[in-house]
C-alpha positions as CSV (number, residue, x, y, z in Angstrom):
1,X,81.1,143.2,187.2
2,X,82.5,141.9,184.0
3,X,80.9,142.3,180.7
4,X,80.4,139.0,179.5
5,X,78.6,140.5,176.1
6,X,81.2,141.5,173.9
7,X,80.5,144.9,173.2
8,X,83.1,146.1,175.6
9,X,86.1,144.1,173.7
10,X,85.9,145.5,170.3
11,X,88.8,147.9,171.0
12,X,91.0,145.2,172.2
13,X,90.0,143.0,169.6
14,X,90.6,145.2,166.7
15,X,94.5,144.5,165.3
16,X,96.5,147.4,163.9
17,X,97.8,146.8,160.5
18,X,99.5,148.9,158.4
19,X,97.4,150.1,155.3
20,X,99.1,150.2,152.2
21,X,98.9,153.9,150.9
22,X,99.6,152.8,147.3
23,X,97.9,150.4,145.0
24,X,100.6,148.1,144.3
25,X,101.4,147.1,147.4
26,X,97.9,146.6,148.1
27,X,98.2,144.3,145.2
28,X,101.4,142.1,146.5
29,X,99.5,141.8,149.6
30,X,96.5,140.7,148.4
31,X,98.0,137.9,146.2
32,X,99.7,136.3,149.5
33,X,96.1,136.0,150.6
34,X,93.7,135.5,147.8
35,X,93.7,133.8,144.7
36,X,95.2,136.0,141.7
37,X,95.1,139.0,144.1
38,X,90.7,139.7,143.6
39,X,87.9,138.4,144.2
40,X,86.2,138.5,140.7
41,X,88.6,137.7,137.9
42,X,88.0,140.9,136.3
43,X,89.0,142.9,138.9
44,X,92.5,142.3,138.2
45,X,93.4,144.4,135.5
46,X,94.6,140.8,133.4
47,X,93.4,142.5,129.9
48,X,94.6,145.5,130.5
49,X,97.5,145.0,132.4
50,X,99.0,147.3,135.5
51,X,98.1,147.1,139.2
52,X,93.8,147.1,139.9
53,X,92.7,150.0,141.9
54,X,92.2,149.6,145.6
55,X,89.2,151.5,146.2
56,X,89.0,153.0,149.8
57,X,85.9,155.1,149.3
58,X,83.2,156.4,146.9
59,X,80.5,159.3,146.7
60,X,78.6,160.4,143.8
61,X,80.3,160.0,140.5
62,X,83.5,159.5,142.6
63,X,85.7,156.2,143.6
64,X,89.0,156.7,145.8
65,X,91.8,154.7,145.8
66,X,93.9,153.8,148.6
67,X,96.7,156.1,147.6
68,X,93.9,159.0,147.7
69,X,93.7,159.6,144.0
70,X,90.0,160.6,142.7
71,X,88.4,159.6,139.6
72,X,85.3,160.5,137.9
73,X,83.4,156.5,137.8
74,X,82.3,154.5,134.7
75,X,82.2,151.3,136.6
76,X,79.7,152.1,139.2
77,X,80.0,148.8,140.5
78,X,79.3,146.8,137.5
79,X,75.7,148.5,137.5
80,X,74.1,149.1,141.3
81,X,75.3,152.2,141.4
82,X,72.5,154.0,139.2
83,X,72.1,157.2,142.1
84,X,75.7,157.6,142.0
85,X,78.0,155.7,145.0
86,X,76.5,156.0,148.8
87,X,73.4,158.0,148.2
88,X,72.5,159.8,151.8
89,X,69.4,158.1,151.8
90,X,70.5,154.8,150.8
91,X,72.9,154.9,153.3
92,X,70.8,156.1,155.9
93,X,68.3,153.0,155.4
94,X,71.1,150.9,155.4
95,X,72.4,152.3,159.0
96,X,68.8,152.3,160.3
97,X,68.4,148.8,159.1
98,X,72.0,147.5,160.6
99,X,70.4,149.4,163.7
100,X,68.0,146.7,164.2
101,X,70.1,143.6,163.1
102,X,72.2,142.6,160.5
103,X,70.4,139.4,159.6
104,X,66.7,136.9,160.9
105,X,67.0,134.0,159.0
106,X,63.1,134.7,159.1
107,X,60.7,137.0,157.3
108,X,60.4,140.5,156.7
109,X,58.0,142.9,156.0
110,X,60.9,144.9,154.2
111,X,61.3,141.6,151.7
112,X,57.8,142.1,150.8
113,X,57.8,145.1,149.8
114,X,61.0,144.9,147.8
115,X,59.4,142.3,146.0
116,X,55.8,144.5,145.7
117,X,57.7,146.8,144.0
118,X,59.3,144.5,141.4
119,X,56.0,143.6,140.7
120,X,54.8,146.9,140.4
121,X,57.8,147.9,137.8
122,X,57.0,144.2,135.7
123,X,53.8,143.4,136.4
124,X,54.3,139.9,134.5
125,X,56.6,139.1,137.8
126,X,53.6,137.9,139.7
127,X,56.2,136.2,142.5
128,X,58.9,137.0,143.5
129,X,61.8,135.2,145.2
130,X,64.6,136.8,146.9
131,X,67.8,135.3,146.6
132,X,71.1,137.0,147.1
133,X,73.2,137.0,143.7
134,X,72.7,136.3,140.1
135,X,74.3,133.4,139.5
136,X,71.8,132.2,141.9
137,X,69.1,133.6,140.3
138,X,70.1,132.4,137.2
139,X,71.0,128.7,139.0
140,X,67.6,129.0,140.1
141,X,65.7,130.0,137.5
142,X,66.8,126.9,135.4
143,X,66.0,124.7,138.2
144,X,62.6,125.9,138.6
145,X,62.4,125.7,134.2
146,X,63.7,121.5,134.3
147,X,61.2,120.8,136.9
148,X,57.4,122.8,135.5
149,X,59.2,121.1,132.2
150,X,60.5,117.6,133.1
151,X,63.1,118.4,130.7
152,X,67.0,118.5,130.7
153,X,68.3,120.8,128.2
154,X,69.0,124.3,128.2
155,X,69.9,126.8,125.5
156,X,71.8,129.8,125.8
157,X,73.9,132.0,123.4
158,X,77.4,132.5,123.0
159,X,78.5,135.5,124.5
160,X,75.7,135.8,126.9
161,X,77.0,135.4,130.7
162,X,74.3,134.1,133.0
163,X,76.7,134.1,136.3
164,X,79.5,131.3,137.0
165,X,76.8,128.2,136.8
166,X,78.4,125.2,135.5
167,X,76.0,124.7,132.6
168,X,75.8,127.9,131.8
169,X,79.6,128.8,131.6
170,X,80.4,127.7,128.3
171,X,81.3,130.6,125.3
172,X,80.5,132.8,128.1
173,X,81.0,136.7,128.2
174,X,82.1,138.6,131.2
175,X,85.1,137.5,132.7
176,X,85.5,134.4,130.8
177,X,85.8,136.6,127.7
178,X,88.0,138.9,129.0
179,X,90.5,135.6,130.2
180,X,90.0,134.2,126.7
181,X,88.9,131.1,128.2
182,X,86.2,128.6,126.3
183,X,84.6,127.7,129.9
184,X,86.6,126.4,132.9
185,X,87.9,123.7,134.4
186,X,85.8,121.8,137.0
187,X,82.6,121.6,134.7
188,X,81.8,118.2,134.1
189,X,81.0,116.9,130.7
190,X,78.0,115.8,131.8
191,X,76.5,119.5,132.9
192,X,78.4,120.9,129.3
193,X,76.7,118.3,127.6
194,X,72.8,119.6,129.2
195,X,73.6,123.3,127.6
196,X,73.1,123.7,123.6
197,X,74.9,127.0,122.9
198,X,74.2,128.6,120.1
199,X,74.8,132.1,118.5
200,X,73.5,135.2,119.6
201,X,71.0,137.1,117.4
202,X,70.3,134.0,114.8
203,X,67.1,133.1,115.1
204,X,67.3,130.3,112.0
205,X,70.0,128.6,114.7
206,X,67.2,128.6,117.3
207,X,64.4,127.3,114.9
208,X,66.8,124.2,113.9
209,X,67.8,123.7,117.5
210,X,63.9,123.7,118.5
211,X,63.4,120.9,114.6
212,X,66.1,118.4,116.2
213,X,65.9,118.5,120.2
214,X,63.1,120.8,120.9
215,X,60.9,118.5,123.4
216,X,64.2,118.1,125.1
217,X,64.8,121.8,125.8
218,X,63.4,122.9,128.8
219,X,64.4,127.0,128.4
220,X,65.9,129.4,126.7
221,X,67.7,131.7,128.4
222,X,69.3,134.9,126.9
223,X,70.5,138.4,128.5
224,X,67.6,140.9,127.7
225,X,70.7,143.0,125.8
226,X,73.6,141.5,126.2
227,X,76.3,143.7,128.0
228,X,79.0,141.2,129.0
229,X,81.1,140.7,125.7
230,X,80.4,144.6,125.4
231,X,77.4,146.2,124.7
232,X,75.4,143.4,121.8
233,X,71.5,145.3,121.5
234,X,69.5,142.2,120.0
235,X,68.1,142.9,116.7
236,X,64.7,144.0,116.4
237,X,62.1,141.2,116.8
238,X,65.0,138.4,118.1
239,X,63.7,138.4,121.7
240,X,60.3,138.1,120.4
241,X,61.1,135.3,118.1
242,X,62.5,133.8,121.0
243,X,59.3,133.8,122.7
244,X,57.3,132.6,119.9
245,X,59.9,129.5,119.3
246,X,60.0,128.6,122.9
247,X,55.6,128.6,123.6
248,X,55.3,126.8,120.1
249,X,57.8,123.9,122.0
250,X,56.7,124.1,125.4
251,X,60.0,125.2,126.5
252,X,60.5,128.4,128.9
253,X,62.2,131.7,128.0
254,X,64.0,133.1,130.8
255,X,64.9,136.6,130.5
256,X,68.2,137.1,132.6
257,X,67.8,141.1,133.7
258,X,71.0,140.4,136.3
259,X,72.3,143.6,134.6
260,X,69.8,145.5,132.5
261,X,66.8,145.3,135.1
262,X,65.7,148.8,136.4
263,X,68.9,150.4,135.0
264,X,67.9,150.6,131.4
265,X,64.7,151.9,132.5
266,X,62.3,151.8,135.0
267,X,60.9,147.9,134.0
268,X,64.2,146.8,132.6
269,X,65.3,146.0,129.0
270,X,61.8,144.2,128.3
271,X,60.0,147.5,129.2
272,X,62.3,149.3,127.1
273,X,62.0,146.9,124.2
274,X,58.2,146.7,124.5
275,X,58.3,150.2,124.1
276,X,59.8,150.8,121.3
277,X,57.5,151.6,118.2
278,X,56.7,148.9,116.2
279,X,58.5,146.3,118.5
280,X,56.6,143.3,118.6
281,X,55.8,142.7,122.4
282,X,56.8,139.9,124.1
283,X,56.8,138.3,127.8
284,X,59.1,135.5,128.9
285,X,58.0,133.1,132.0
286,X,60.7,134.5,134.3
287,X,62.9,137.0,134.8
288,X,66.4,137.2,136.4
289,X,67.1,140.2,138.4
290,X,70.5,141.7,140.4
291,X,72.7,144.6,140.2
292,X,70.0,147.7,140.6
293,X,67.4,145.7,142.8
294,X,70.6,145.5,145.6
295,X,71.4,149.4,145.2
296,X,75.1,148.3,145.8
297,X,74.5,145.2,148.4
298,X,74.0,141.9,147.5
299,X,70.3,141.0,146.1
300,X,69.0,139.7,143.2
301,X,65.5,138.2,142.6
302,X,63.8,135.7,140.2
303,X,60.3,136.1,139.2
304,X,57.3,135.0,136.8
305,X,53.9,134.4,136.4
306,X,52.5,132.0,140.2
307,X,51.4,129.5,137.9
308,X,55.4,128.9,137.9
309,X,57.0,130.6,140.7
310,X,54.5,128.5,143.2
311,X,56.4,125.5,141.7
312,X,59.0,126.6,144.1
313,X,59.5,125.0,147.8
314,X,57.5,125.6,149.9
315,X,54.6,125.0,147.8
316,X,56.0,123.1,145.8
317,X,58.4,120.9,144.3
318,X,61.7,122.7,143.1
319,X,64.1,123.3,146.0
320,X,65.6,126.4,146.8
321,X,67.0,128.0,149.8
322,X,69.2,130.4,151.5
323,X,70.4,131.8,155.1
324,X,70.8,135.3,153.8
325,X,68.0,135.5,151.0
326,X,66.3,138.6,151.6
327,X,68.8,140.3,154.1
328,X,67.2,143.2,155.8
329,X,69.9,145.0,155.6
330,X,70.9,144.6,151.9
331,X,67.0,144.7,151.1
332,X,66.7,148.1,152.5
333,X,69.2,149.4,150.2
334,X,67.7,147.9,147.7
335,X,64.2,149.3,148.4
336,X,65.4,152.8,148.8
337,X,67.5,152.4,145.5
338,X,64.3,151.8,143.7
339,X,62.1,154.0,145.7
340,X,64.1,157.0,144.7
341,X,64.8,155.9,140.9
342,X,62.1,157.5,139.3
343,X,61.3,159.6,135.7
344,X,63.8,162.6,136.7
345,X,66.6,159.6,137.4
346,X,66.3,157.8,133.8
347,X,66.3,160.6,132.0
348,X,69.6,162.1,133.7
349,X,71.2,158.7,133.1
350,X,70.1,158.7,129.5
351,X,71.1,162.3,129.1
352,X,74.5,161.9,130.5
353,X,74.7,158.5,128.4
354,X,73.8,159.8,125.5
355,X,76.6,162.6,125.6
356,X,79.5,160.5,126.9
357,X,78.2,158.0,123.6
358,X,78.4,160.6,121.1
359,X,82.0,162.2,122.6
360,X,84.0,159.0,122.6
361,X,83.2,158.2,119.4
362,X,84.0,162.3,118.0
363,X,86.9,161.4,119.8
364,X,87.7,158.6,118.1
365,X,87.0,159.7,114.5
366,X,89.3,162.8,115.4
367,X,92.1,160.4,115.6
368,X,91.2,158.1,112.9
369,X,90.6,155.1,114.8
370,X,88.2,152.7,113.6
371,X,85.5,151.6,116.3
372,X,81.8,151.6,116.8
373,X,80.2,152.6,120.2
374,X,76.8,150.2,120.6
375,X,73.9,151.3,123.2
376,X,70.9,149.7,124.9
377,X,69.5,152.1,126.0
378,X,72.0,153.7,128.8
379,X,74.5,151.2,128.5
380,X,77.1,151.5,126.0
381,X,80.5,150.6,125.1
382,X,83.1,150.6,122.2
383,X,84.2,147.8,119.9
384,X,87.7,148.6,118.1
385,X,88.4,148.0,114.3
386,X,87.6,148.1,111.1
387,X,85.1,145.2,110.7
388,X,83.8,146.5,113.6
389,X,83.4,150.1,112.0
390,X,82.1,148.7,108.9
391,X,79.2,146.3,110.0
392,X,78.9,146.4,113.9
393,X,78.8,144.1,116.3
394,X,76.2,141.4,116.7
395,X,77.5,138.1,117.6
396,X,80.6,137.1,120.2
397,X,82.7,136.1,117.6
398,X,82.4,139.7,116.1
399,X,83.2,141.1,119.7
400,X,86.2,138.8,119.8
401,X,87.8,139.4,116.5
402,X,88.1,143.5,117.3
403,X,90.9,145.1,117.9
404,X,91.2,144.8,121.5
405,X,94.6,145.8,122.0
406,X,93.8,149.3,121.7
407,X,91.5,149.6,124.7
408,X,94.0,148.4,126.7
409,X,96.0,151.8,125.9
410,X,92.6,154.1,126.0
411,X,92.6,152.7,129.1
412,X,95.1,153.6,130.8
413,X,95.6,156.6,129.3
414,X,91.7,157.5,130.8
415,X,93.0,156.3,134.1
416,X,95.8,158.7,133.9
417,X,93.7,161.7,133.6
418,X,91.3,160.4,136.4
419,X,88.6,158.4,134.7
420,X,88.1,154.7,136.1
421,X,86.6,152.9,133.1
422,X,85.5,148.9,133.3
423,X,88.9,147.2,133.0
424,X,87.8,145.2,130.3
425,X,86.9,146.1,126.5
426,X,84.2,143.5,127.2
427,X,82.7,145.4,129.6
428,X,79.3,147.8,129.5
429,X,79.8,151.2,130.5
430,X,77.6,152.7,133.5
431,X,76.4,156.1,134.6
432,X,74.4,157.7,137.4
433,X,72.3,160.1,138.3
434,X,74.9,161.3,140.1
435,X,77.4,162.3,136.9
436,X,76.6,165.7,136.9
437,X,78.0,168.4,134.6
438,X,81.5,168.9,136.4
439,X,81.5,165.1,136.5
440,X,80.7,164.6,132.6
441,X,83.0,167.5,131.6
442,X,86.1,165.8,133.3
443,X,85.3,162.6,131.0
444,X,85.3,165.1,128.1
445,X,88.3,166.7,128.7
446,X,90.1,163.4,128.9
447,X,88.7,161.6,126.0
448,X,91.3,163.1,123.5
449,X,94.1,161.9,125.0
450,X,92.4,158.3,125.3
451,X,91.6,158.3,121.5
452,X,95.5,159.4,120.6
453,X,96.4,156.5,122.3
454,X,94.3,154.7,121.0
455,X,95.5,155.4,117.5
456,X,99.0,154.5,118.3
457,X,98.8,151.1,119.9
458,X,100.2,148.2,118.8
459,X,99.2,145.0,119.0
C-alpha cells in the first residue's frame, strides 16, 4: 500500500546542499537571498564591520559558528538566554511539547499557566495576553491605551526602542541607533505626527508636554531601564514621576519590560526599582513583556490591571489577534524558563555581572581609555569618552556623541580571543546562569587585549 501521509517522504524530500564551513561565505550566500544578508539589522556587523557570525550551535555560556570556532557568549540572544543556551530541561519541554503538535490555533492549558505565573512574579498584571513578539506587544499595548483613553497621542523618549512600530520608531535606540538613522522610510507623517518624543530622564520636558497637549496624550510609554542605546538606568524617582504625571492627566503609563522583565530580577525592572531603598514605588497600567518570558522562542505578553486588559476582544472593544499567540510549543519553553529561574539563578547572574562590570572597566583604566560602564541591575554596558567618563550617560544624545569608534576595535579584538560580544556599542550586555567560573575567566583573560585596542583606535 502506498503511504499517502507524508511521513515516509521526508528523506526524499530533504535537498543536499552544501554548508558553508566558514562565515563569509555564509555571508555572500545569504545576501543572494535576504535583504542585507540578516534578518535583524543588527545582526550584520554594519557598526562594527567584518563578516557576522553564523551560529550553528549553542550550550551553556557557549555559541558555535559554522566554521566550528567556540566563544564564551555576551549576547545570549539579546536576553532569553538567562539559564545559559539550550538548558536540558528547556529543551526537553520543548521536545515533549513538539511531541504533541507544533501549533492548535486553540487554547491551552500550558498558556494559562504561563500567564499564572506572570501574574504571580507582578501581581499588578491581573491579565495577561499572549502574543508572540514585542513589537506586538508594544503595538498592542498602545492600541489597548487609545481606546480605554479615546485619545490619539503617544509619548515616548528618545533613545527608548519599543520594537519596529511605525509610531514608535522615531529617535529610536536599538538598531536604528546603531544604523544612525532618525526613523525610517515607510512611516507616514501622519503616524510621526501621533508620537511626541521627548528626552529621556527630563521630567520638566514631560510636565510641559502634559501643560500643552496633555488631554490629548493617551500614554506614556518608556523602557523600565533603557538598554537599547546602551545601558541608560533612569534617575531615581523619573519612573515615578512618570506615573504621577500620567494619573494626574488621565493618560496611561506603559512600562515596556520587552527586555528587562524577569531578567533584571525575578518581577523585572519595576520589582527591582520598587525595591530599592527609598525609591518611591510606583505601578504603571500595563506592562510589555518578551525576551525571558520566551526562554529563547518567540513569546512576549502584555498585561495590566482587568479593569483594562478586559477592554481587549473578546470582551471588549480593542482588536487584537493572532494564529500563533500562545504556541504550545514556544510557551513550554517559556514556562520551564521561568519555572527554573529562581533566587540561586539571580544571584549567579548578578554575581557574574557584577565581576565582568568591574573587570572591563580595570581594564580600561589600565590602558587609559576614557569610558564609563552603566548597570541596571545585571545588564550593563560601556559608553566610550571623555564626556562620557566625566558625567555619564543619561540621555540618547549623550550615548550618541561617545566615542564609538573604539568599540568597534574592542570588538573585534574580544572576538579574536573567543568572546562574542553584542555587535553594537548600543547594545546591553547579557549573562547567564550558565557563565560559570571557566566561562567568566576566559572573558578576563581577554579583556586586556580588548582595552589596548581600544586605546589605539582611531576614528
Amino acid at each position: 500500500m502506498t503511504d499517502t501521509s507524508g511521513f515516509g517522504l521526508v528523506e526524499s524530500a530533504q535537498v543536499a546542499l552544501e554548508q558553508p564551513t566558514d562565515n563569509h561565505a555564509a555571508f555572500v550566500r545569504a545576501q543572494q537571498a535576504i535583504p542585507g544578508g540578516v534578518n535583524s539589522p543588527v545582526r550584520a556587523y554594519g557598526s562594527v564591520g567584518g563578516d557576522p557570525r553564523f551560529l550553528a550551535r549553542a550550550q551553556g555560556p557557549y555559541v558555535y559558528d559554522v566554521a566550528g570556532t567556540e566563544y564564551v557568549d555576551l549576547v545570549g540572544s539579546w536576553g532569553p538566554a538567562l539559564l545559559g543556551h539550550a538548558h536540558p530541561a528547556v529543551v526537553a519541554a520543548v521536545q515533549e511539547a513538539a511531541a504533541r503538535g507544533l501549533s492548535f490555533g486553540a487554547p491551552t492549558v500550558a498558556e494559562v499557566e504561563l500567564a499564572e505565573e506572570v501574574r504571580r512574579r507582578v501581581p499588578a498584571a491581573e491579565r495577561v495576553r499572549l502574543v508572540s513578539t514585542g513589537t506586538e506587544a508594544t503595538m498592542t499595548a498602545i492600541r489597548l491605551a487609545r481606546g480605554v483613553t479615546g485619545r490619539p497621542l503617544v509619548v515616548k523618549f528618545a533613545g527608548n526602542y519599543h520594537g519596529h512600530v511605525d509610531a514608535l520608531l522615531a529617535e529610536a535606540g536599538s538598531g536604528v541607533a546603531t544604523l544612525a538613522m532618525p526613523g525610517t522610510a515607510g512611516v507616514t507623517a501622519a503616524s510621526a505626527a501621533e508620537t511626541l518624543v521627548l528626552p529621556y530622564n527630563d521630567v520638566a520636558a514631560v510636565e510641559e508636554a502634559f501643560a500643552t497637549r496633555g488631554d490629548q496624550v493617551a500614554a506614556v510609554i518608556v523602557e523600565a531601564s533603557p538598554a537599547n542605546m546602551g545601558v541608560v538606568p533612569p534617575e531615581p524617582g523619573f519612573n515615578a514621576a512618570l506615573r504621577r504625571i500620567t494619573r494626574e492627566h488621565g493618560a496611561l503609563l506603559v512600562l515596556d519590560e520587552v527586555l528587562t522583565g524577569f531578567r533584571v530580577s525575578a518581577s523585572g525592572f519595576w520589582g527591582y526599582d520598587n525595591a530599592r531603598e527609598g525609591a518611591e514605588q510606583y505601578v504603571p497600567d500595563l506592562f510589555t513583556f518578551g525576551k525571558v518570558i520566551g526562554g529563547g522562542m518567540p513569546v512576549a505578553a502584555l498585561g495590566g490591571p482587568a479593569a483594562i486588559m478586559d477592554q481587549l476582544a473578546p470582551l471588549g472593544p480593542v482588536y487584537q489577534a493572532g494564529t500563533l499567540s500562545g504556541n504550545p510549543v514556544a510557551v513550554a519553553s517559556g514556562l520551564t524558563t521561568l519555572r527554573l529561574a529562581d533566587e540561586a539563578v539571580y544571584a549567579r547572574v548578578d554575581l557574574v555581572a557584577d565581576t565582568l562590570a568591574t573587570a572591563v572597566g580595570r581594564a580600561l583604566d589600565a590602558e587609559g581609555v576614557p569610558h564609563r560602564v552603566q548597570r541596571a541591575g545585571s545588564l550593563f554596558s560601556v559608553f566610550f569618552g571623555p564626556d562620557a567618563q566625566a558625567g555619564g550617560v543619561r540621555t540618547y544624545a549623550q550615548a550618541q556623541a561617545q566615542e564609538a569608534f573604539r568599540y568597534r576595535a574592542f570588538f573585534h579584538a574580544m572576538l579574536d580571543a573567543g568572546v562574542n560580544l553584542p555587535p553594537s556599542v548600543f547594545e546591553a550586555w547579557f549573562v547567564s546562569a550558565a557563565h560559570d567560573d571557566a566561562a567568566v575567566e576566559r572573558i578576563l583573560a581577554a579583556l586586556p587585549a580588548g582595552a589596548r585596542a581600544a586605546a589605539a583606535a582611531t576614528a
